[in-house]
C-alpha positions in Angstrom: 0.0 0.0 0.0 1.3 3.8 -0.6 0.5 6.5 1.0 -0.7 8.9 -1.7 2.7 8.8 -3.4 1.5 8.7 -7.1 0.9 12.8 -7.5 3.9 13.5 -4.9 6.7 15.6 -6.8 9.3 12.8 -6.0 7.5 10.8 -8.5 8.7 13.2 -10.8 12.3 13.2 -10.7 14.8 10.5 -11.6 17.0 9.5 -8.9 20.2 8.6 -9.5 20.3 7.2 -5.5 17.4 5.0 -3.9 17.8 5.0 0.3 15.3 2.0 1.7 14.1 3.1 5.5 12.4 0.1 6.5 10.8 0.4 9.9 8.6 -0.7 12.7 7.8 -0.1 16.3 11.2 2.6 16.1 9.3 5.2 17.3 12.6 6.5 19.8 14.2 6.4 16.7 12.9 7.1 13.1 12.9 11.0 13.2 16.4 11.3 13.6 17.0 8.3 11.2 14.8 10.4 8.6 16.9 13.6 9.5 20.0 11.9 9.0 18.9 11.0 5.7 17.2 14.4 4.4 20.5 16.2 5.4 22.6 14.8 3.1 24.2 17.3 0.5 24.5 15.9 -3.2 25.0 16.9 -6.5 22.1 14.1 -7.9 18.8 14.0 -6.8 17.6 10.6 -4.7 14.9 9.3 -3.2 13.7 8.2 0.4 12.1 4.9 0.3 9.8 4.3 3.8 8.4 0.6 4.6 6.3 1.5 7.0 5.1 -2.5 8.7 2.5 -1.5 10.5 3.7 -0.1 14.0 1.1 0.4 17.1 3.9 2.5 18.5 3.5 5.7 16.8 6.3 4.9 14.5 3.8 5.0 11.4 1.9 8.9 12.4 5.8 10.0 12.6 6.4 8.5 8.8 3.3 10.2 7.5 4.1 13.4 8.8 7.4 13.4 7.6 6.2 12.0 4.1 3.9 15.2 3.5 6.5 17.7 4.7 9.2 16.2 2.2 7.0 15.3 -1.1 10.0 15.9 -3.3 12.0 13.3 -1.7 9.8 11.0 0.5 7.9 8.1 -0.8 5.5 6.4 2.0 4.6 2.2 2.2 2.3 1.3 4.6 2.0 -2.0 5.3 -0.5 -4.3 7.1 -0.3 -6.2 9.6 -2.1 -9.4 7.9 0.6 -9.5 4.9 3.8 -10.2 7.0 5.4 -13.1 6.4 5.6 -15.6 9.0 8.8 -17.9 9.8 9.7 -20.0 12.7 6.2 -19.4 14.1 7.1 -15.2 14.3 5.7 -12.3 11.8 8.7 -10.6 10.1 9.5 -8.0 8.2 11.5 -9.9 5.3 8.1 -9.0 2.8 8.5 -5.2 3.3 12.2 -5.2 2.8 11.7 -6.9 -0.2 9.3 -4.9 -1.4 11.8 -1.5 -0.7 13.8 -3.2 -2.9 11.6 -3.8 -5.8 10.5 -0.2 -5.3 13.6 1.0 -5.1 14.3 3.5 -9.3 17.6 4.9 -8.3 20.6 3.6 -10.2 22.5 2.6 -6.7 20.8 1.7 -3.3 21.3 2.2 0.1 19.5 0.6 3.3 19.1 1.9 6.4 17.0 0.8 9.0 14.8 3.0 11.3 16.3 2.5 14.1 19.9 3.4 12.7 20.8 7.0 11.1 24.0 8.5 9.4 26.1 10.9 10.7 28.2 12.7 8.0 26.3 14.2 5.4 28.4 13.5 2.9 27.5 10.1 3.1 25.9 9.3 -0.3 27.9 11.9 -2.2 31.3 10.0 -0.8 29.9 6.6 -1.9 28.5 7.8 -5.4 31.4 9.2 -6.7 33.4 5.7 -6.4 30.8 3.9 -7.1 31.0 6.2 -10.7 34.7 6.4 -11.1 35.1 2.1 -10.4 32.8 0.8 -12.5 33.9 -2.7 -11.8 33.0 -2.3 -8.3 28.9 -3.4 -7.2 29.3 -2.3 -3.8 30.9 0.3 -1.7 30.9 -0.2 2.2 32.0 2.6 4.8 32.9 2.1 8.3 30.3 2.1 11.0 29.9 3.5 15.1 28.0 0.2 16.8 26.5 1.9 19.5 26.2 -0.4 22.0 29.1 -2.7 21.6 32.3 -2.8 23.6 34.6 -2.3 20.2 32.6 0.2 18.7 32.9 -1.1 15.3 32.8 -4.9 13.4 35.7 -6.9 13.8 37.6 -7.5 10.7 37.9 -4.0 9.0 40.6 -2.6 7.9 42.1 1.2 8.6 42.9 2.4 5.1 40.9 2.5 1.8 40.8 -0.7 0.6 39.4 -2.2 -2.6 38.8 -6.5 -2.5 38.4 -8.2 -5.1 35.6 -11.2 -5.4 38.7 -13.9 -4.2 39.5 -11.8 -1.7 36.2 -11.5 0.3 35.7 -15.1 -0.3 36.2 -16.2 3.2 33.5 -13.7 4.4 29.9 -14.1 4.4 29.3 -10.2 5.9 31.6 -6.7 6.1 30.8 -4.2 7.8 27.3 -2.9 8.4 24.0 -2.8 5.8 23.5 0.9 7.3 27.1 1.5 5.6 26.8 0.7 2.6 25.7 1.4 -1.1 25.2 -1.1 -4.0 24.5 -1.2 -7.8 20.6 -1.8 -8.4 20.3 -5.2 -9.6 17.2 -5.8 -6.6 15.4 -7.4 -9.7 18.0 -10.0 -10.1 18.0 -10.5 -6.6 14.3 -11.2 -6.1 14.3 -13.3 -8.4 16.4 -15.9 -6.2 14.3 -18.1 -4.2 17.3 -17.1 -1.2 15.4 -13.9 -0.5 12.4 -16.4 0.5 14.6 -19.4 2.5 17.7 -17.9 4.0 17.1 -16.8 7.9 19.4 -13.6 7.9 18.8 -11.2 4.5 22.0 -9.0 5.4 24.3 -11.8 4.4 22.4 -13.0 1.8 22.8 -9.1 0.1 26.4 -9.1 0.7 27.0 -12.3 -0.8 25.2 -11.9 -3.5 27.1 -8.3 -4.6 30.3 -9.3 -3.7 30.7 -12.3 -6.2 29.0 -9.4 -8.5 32.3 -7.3 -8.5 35.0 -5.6 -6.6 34.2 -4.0 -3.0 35.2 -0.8 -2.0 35.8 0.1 1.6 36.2 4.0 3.1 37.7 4.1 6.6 35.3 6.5 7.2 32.5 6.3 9.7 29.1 7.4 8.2 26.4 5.4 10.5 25.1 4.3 13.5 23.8 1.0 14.2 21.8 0.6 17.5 22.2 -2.5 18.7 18.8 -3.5 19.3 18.4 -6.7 21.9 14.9 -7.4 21.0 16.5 -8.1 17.4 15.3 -11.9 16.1 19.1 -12.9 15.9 19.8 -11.6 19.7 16.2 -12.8 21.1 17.0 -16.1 20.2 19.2 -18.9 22.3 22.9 -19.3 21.0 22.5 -22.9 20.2 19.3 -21.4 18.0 22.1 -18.9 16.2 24.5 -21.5 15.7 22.2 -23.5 13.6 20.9 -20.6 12.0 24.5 -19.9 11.0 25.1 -23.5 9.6 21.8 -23.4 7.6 22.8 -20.3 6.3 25.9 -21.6 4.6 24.1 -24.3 3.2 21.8 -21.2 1.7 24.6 -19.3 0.2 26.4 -21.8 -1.0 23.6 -23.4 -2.6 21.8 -20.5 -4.4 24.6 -17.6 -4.7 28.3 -18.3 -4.8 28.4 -22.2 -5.4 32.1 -22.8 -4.0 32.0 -25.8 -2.2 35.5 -25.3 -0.8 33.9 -21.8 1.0 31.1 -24.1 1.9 32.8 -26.9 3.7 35.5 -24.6 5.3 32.2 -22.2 6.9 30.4 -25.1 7.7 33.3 -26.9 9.2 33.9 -23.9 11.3 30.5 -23.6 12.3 30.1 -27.5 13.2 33.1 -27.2 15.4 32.3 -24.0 16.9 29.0 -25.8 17.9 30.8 -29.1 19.4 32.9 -26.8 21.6 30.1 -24.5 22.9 27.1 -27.1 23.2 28.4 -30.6 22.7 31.6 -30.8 24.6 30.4 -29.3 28.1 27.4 -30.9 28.1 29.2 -34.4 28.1 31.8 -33.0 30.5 34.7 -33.9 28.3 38.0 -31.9 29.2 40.9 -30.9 26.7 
């Protein structure tokens, strides 16, 4: 459903940048997520993309208002309640992501949740112009502040600019944080992999899927803030849950997006033993 979007003056441009807000029950947090967003300073127009899924919260009045004070950059989804998808007996969001997605007319994309918001407004105008000048590259990733998290940042990145190859990224299944990053539209390739349906965690299927596309760029340069949220599906659930999660998600990517088996038995392998050493092992009792 939209929210009176087709006369909107948005409707009228052509936007060179999509930016996909999907949101629910962030009501602490979507204004200055949408601030963070309508600040930024380019020389292209773009477009804000809101899924709105149908808060109680007062999340959704906070979307509408903000959608008819920006009608040349907004463009409103609500959703209902009775279209979610359901998976391990819980209502998701996974449908109104998607549909962001397939919604989304700019030439590159950018996703940022509500409850997450930029903080240099130079954001999309940084990631743009090397997306532009490497046209080999499908995905440019900048560094993030992970507010809540005793490192303040995912493990793993480097300090310098940085651009990886396919190979070279092979070993991971994520980088970085979605709220970082911009990507080449090719949502309708995407979508049209059953993974989007079957894989548990969407982040890593979206990072797998445009890194084997073409080279990665990364800017040591933090331009987001991810909340860590506990009530998240991934940190609701039990560890042993996760770890299965994890290995099912290899099986996923392997199966539908990079087709490597030797990725697929090393992450799998790693997994399995992770899983032994944390479940398995102490609840036989057996020492090393």
């Amino acid at each position: 459903m939209k929210y009176s979007n087709e006369s909107k003056l948005v409707n009228q441009i052509e936007p060179l940048v999509s930016v996909c807000v999907p949101t629910f029950q962030h009501v602490k947090y979507i204004q200055e997520c949408l601030d963070s967003i309508l600040s930024q300073k380019t020389n292209f127009p773009y477009e804000i993309l809101i899924g709105e899924d149908d808060s109680t919260d007062g999340t959704r009045e906070i979307c509408q208002n903000y959608a008819d004070a920006n009608p040349y950059k907004i463009r409103l989804f609500l959703r209902s309640a009775e279209d979610k998808m359901v998976r391990n007996g819980r209502k998701t969001g996974r449908l109104n992501h998607l549909a962001l997605y397939r919604s989304a007319r700019g030439k590159y994309v950018c996703i940022c949740d509500g409850d997450d918001f930029w903080v240099d407004s130079q954001k999309l105008q940084i990631q743009f112009d090397l997306l532009e000048r490497y046209p080999n590259a499908s995905l440019c990733i900048t560094d993030t502040f992970i507010d809540g998290d005793s490192l303040g940042r995912s493990s793993g990145l480097p300090h310098e600019f940085c651009i990886y190859t396919p190979d070279q990224l092979n070993k991971k299944n994520y980088f970085g944080h979605i709220s970082s990053w911009m990507m080449r539209n090719a949502m309708n390739e995407l979508l049209e992999n059953e993974v989007v349906m079957k894989a548990n965690i969407l982040d890593m299927v979206l990072f797998t899927f445009y890194k084997i596309r073409g080279n990665t760029i990364f800017v040591p340069k933090v331009t987001s803030v991810y909340n860590l949220n506990p009530n998240g599906v991934y940190r609701s659930r039990s560890s042993i849950q996760n770890h299965k999660t994890m290995i099912e998600m290899n099986w996923y990517l392997f199966y539908y997006l990079h087709k490597d088996p030797v990725q697929f038995l090393r992450t799998v392998g790693h997994s399995v033993k992770r899983y032994y050493i944390n479940f398995i092992r102490p609840a036989k009792g057996i020492r090393v």
